[in-house]
Every structure is written in structure tokens, then in C-alpha cells.
C-alpha positions as CSV (number, residue, x, y, z in Angstrom):
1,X,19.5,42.7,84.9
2,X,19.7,39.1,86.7
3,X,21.8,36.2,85.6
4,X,20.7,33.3,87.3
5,X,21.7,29.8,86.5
6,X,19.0,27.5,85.5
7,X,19.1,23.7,85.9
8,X,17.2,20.8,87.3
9,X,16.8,21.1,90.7
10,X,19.2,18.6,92.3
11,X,22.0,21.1,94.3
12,X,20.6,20.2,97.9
13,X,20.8,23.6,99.8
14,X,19.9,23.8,103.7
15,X,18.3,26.4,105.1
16,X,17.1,27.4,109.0
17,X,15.1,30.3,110.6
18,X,15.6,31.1,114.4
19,X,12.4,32.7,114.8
20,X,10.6,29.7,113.4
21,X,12.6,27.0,114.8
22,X,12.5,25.3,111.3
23,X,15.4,23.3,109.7
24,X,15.0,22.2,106.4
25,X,16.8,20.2,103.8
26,X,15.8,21.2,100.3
27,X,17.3,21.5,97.0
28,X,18.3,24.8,94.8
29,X,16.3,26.3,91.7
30,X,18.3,29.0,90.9
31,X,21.3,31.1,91.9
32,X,22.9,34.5,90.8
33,X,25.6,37.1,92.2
34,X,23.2,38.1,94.8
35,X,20.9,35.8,95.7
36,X,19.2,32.3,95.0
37,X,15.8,30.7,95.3
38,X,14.6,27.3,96.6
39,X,11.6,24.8,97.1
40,X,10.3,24.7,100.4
41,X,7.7,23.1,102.1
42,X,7.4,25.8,104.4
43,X,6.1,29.4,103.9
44,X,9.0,31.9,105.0
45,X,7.9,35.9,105.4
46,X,9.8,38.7,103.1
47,X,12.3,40.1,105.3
48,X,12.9,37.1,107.4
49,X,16.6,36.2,107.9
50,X,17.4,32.8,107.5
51,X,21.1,30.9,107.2
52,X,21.8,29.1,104.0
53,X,24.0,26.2,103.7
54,X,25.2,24.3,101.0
55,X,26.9,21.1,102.3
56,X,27.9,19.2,99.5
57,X,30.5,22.2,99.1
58,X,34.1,21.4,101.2
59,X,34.5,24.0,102.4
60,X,30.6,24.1,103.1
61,X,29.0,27.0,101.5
62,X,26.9,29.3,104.3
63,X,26.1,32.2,104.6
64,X,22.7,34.6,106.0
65,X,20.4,35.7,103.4
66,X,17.0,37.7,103.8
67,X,14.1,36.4,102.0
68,X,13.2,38.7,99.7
69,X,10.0,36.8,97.8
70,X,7.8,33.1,98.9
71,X,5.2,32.5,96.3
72,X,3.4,29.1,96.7
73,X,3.9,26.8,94.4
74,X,1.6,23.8,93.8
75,X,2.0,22.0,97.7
76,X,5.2,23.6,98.0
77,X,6.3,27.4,98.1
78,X,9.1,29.0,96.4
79,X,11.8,31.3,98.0
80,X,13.9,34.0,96.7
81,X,16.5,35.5,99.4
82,X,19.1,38.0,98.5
83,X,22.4,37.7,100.4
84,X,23.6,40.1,102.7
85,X,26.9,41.3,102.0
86,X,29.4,41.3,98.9
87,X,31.5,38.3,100.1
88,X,28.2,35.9,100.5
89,X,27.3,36.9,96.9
90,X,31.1,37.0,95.8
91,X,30.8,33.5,97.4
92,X,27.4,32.3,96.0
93,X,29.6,33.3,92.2
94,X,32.1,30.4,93.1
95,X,28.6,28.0,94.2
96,X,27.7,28.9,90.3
97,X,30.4,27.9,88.8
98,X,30.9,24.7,91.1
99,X,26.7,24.1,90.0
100,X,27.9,24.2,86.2
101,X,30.7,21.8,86.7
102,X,28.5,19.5,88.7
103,X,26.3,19.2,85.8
104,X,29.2,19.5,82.9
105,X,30.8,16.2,84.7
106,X,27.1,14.5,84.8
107,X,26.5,15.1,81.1
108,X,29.7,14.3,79.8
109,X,29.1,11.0,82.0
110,X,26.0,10.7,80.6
111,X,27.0,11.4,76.9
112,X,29.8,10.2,76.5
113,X,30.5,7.5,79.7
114,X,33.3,9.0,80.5
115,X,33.6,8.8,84.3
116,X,35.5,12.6,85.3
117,X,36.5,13.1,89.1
118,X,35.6,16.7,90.1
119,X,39.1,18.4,89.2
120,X,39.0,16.6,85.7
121,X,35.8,17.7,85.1
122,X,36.7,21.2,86.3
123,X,39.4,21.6,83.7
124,X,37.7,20.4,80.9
125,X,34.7,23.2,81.6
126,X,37.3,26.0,82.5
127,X,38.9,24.9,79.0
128,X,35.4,24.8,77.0
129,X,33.3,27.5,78.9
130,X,35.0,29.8,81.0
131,X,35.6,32.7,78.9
132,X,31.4,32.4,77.7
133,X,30.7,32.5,81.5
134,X,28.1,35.2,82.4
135,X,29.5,38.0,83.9
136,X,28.0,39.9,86.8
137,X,28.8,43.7,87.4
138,X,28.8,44.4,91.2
139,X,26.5,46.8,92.6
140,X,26.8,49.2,95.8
């Protein structure tokens, strides 16, 4: 069973393909212990390899992932890749949990005006939703 995180999409995620010669900056859609999907504007094959970057993580979040699904979508396609070994998707956990503290410290701006710098905001969402965060089993 999956557990993905769901949320507008507003994480911008990079991603290139070698093959392809494509660079592209686009934003996430979803992301769970082993993989995550995003918008493209370019059609990527199942099984292609690409690299995945995150950059508004320090450190930056990369890591290769194969694509594992590209449906269009409108004018647009989207793209699930699975990552390719246990420390990208042990990695891609801690991405998650950054993702939901992004978004706690937005709404509570939002909600409340309060204006939380990134540690504050972690605290406070450690302290409220931590122990309800979804847990993942690992699989071989």
C-alpha cells in the first residue's frame, strides 16, 4: 500500500535525462518512501533513468530515480519514478517531512499571521503531528 503526500504543487523539483539531453525545472505532485511524481512538459519513457534534484533543500536533495509511469496530462505529462536504492527513498522520507513543514509554516502564516522561520515552524509540527505521521514499512 502507498503513502504519498498530497499537496498543491509548489515544491520545485529538477530533473535531467542524459540520453535526452533535457534539463527541466518543474514542481512536485506527490512523494512517498519510494518514489515521487511530477509535471513535465516533456514525455520521459518507463525505464529511463533520470537524476532528481530538489534545490530548495540545503543540503540539496538528489538522487537517480527510474521512471516508472508518464501519462499525459492535459498539455503536460505526468511522471512517476521510483528511486533506486534504500538511502534515496530513506532520503526522499526526510524531503516528506521537510514538504509538510513547508506547508504547516505557510498555513499557520496564513491563518494565524504568525510569521515562523523554518526551525520554529519545525518544532511546532514535530510537537502537533509527528507521532500521526504515516509510517512506511521498508521493503526488500
Amino acid at each position: 500500500m502507498r503513502k504519498f503526500i498530497r499537496h498543491p504543487s509548489d515544491i520545485p523539483i529538477e530533473f535531467s535525462i542524459e540520453e535526452l539531453a533535457v534539463n527541466d525545472r518543474e514542481y512536485l505532485k506527490d512523494i512517498s518512501f519510494g518514489g515521487l511524481s511530477f509535471r513535465s512538459k516533456t514525455a520521459v519513457g518507463e525505464g529511463a533513468v533520470i537524476l532528481i534534484k530538489i534545490p530548495f533543500l540545503k543540503p540539496e536533495f538528489q538522487s537517480r530515480a527510474i521512471v516508472k509511469w508518464c501519462r499525459e496530462h492535459g498539455d503536460a505529462y505526468d511522471v512517476g519514478v521510483a528511486f533506486d536504492d534504500q538511502e534515496a527513498a530513506f532520503k526522499a522520507r526526510m524531503v516528506e517531512q521537510i514538504c509538510y513543514i513547508e506547508h504547516y509554516k505557510r498555513e499557520v502564516y496564513e491563518k494565524e499571521g504568525r510569521i515562523l522561520t523554518g526551525e520554529e515552524a519545525a518544532i511546532e509540527w514535530i510537537k502537533r503531528y509527528a507521532a500521526s505521521f504515516p509510517e512506511v514499512e521498508a521493503t526488500d
